[in-house]
C-alpha positions in Angstrom: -8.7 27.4 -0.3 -9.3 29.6 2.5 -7.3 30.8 5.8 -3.6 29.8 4.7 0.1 30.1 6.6 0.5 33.4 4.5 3.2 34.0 6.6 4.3 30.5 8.0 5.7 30.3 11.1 6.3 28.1 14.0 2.6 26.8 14.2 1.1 23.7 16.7 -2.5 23.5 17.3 -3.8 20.0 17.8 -7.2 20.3 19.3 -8.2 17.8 22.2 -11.0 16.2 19.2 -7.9 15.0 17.4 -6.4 11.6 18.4 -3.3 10.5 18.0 -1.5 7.2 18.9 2.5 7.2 18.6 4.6 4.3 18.3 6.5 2.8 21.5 10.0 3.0 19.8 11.7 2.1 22.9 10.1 -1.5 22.7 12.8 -4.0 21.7 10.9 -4.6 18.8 11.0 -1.7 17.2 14.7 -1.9 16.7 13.9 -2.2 12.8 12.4 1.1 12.7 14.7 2.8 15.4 17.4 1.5 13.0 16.2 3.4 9.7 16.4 6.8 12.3 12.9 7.2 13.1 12.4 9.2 15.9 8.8 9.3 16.2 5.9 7.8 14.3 2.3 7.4 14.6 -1.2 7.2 13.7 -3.5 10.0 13.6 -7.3 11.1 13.0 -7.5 14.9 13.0 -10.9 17.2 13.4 -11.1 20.5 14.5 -8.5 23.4 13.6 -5.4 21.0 13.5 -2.3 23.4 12.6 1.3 22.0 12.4 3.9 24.4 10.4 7.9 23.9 11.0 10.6 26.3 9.9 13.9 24.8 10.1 13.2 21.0 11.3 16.1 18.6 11.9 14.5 15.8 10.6 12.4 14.5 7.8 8.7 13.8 7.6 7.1 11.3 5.6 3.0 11.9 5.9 0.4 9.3 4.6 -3.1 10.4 3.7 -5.1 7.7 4.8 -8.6 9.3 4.1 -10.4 12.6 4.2 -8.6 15.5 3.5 -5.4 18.1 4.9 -3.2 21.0 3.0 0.4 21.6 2.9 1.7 24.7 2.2 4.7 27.2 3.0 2.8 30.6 2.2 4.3 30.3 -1.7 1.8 27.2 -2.8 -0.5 24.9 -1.4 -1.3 21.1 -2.0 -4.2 19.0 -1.5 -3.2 15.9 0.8 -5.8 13.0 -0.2 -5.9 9.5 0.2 -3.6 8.0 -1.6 -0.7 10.9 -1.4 2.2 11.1 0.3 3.9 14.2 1.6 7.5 14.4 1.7 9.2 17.3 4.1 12.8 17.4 3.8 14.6 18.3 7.1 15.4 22.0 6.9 12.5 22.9 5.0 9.7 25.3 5.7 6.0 23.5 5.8 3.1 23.5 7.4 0.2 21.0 7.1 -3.4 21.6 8.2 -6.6 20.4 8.3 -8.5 20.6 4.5 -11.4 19.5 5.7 -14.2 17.9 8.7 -12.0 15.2 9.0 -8.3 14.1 8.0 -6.6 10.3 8.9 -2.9 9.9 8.4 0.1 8.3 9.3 3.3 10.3 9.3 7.0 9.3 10.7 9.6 11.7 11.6 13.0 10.3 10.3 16.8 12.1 11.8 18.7 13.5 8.9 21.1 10.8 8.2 23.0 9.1 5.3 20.3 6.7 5.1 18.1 9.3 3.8 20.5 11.1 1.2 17.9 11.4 -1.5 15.8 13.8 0.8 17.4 17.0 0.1 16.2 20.2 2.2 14.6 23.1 0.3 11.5 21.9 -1.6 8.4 19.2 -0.1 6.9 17.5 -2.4 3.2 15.7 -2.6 3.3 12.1 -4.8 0.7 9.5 -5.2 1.7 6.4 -2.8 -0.2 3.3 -2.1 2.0 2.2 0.8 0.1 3.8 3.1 -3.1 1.1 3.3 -0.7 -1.4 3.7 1.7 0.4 6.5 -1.3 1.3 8.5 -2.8 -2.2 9.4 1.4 -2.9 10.6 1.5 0.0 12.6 -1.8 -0.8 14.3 -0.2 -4.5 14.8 2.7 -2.8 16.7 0.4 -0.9 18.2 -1.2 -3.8 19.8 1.3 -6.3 20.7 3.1 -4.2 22.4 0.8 -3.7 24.6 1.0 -7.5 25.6 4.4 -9.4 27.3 6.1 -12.5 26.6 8.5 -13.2 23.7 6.0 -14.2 21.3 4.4 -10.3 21.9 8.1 -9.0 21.2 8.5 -11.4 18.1 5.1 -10.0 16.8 6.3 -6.3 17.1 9.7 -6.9 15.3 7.6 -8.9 12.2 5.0 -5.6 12.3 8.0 -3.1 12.4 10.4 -5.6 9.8 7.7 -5.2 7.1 7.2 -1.2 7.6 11.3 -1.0 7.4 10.6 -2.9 4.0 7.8 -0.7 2.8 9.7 2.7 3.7 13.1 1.3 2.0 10.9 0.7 -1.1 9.3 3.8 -0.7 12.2 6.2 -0.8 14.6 4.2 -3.1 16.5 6.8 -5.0 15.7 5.3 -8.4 12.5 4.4 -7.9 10.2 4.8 -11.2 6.9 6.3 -9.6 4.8 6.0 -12.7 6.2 2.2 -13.4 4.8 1.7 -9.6 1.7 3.2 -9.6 1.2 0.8 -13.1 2.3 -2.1 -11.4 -0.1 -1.0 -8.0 -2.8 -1.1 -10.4 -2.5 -3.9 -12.1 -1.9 -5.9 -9.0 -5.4 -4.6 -7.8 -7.2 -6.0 -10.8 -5.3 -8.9 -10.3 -7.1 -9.3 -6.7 -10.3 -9.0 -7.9 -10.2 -11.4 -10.6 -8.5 -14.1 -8.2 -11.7 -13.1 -5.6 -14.0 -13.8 -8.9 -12.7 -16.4 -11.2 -16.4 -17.6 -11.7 -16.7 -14.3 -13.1 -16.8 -14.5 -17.2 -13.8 -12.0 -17.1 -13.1 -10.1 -20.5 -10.4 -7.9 -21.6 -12.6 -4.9 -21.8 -13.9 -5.2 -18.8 -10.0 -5.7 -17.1 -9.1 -2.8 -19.0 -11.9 -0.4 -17.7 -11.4 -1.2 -14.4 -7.7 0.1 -14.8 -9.5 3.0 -17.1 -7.3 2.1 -20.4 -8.1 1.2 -23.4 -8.3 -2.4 -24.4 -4.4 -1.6 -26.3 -3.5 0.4 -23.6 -4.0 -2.6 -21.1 -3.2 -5.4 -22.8 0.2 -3.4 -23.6 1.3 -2.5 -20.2 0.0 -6.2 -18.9 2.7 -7.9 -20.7 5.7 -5.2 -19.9 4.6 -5.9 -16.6 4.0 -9.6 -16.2 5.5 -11.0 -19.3 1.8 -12.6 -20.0 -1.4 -11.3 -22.0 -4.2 -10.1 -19.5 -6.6 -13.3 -20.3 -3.2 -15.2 -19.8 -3.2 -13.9 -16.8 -6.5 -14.7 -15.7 -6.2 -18.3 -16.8 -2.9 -19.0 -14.6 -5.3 -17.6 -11.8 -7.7 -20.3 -12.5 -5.9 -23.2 -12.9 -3.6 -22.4 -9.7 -7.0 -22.3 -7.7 -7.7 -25.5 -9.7 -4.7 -27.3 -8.9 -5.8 -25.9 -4.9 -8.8 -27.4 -5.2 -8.0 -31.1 -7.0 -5.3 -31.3 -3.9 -7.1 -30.2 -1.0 -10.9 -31.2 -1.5 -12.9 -33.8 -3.3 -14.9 -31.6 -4.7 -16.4 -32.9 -8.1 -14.8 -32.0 -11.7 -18.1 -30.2 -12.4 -17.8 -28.2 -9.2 -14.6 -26.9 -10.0 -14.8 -26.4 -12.9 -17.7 -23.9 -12.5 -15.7 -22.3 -9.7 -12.9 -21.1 -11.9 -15.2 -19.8 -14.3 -15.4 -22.7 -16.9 -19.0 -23.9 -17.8 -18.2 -27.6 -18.7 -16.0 -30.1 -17.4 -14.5 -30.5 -21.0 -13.3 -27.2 -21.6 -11.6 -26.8 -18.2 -9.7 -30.2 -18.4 -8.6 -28.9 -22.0 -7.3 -26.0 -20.2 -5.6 -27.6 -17.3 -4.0 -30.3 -19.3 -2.6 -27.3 -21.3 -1.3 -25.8 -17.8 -0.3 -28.4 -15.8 0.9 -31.1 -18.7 -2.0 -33.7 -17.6 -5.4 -33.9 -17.0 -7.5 -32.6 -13.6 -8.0 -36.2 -12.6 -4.3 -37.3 -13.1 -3.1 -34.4 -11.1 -5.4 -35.7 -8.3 -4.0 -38.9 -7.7 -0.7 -37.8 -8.0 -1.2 -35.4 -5.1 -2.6 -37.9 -2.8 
């Protein structure tokens, strides 16, 4: 691992290569985060000896590894922080975080211990997979920006970008929260992207199912306890709700969509949207117009 807190103590060493941007929580529109006790949040990209360790903080730290690499550690064990973690620092607790590697981007938010935050009890960090961090960090670069402009539409702006973080954390740190049902879910919503970006593509079970890296059983199992549907279920409601898109909002030939939702003759895809939508493609046009 190499040089380690072996004896932690109170530790800040941010070189003048590292960047970091903090949120203007005094802005109006930050009231949403302000309101969930955060205290101070930003965005960071680290280089060059970064060193933070805290013995006794009064507040908690949420830390999302955006990409490259940091360690946490309290001189008893150490934890890789990679993209897709999240490290959770309980207020009271000893921890120190570093720099793992040439470069480390992350998010983080420091949160007052309040009843809102119950579930964080002091005495042990932890390091859990979390995917809410590629989605918070676009918001926080929204706030970011807007609030640098005036005008009540600005301030509107800032409260949506802050309103959706609020949601995201609340998710996050639910008390009940089922991580490995999540992280299922997270995947299969990703698949779920792709085939909607591809539905000319001649998708296949196996081929859904490797992407999640299941087996075909594995897959197929966990897509209906999720969605209720079998996976090439799925990907036909995909198709025919671009379908029903396309009938209503272009004149685009049968032909033409039917090869863009992945059918290869006009037949077989009005067999499949009469089955969906109860009539044929051509019906379903002139009853939207």
């Amino acid at each position: 691992m190499g040089a380690s807190f072996k004896d932690i103590c109170e530790t800040f060493f941010i070189h003048r290569q590292c960047h970091e941007r903090f949120l203007p929580l005094k802005h109006p529109g930050c009231r949403p985060l302000t309101d969930l006790a955060i205290n101070m949040s930003g965005l960071s990209d680290l280089r060059t000896g970064y060193k933070i360790a805290r013995m006794n903080p009064d507040f908690h730290v949420l830390c999302y590894t955006l990409s490259g690499r940091g360690i946490a550690l309290d001189g008893k064990r150490w934890e890789a922080l990679t993209r897709g973690t999240l490290l959770i620092v309980p207020a009271r607790t000893v921890c120190g975080y570093r720099l793992g590697g040439a470069r480390w981007r992350m998010l983080w938010f420091h949160m007052n211990e309040t009843s809102m935050w119950r579930s964080l009890k002091p005495g042990a960090w932890r390091v859990r997979p979390s995917y809410l961090g590629e989605r918070i960090a676009p918001l926080l670069e929204g706030v970011l920006s807007e609030s640098q402009h005036s005008g009540p539409d600005a301030e509107a702006a800032v409260r949506h970008y802050a309103e959706i973080v609020s949601l995201y954390l609340r998710r996050e740190m639910a008390p009940d929260v089922d991580l490995r049902a999540r992280a299922v879910q997270h995947k299969l919503a990703e698949i779920w992207d792709q085939v909607n970006a591809r539905l000319a593509h001649p998708w296949s079970v196996g081929e859904l199912a490797a992407r999640a890296h299941l087996s075909a059983v594995q897959f197929h199992r966990q897509c209906v306890r999720n969605s209720g549907r079998a996976p090439m279920r799925v990907v036909t409601r995909l198709r025919m709700e671009r379908a029903e898109e396309l009938l209503r909002n272009t004149a685009y030939p049968l032909k033409q969509i039917a090869a863009l939702v992945g059918y290869e003759n006009v037949f077989a895809f009005s067999t499949s949207f009469k089955r969906h939508a109860g009539r044929s493609p051509r019906a379903f046009r002139n009853s939207e117009h």
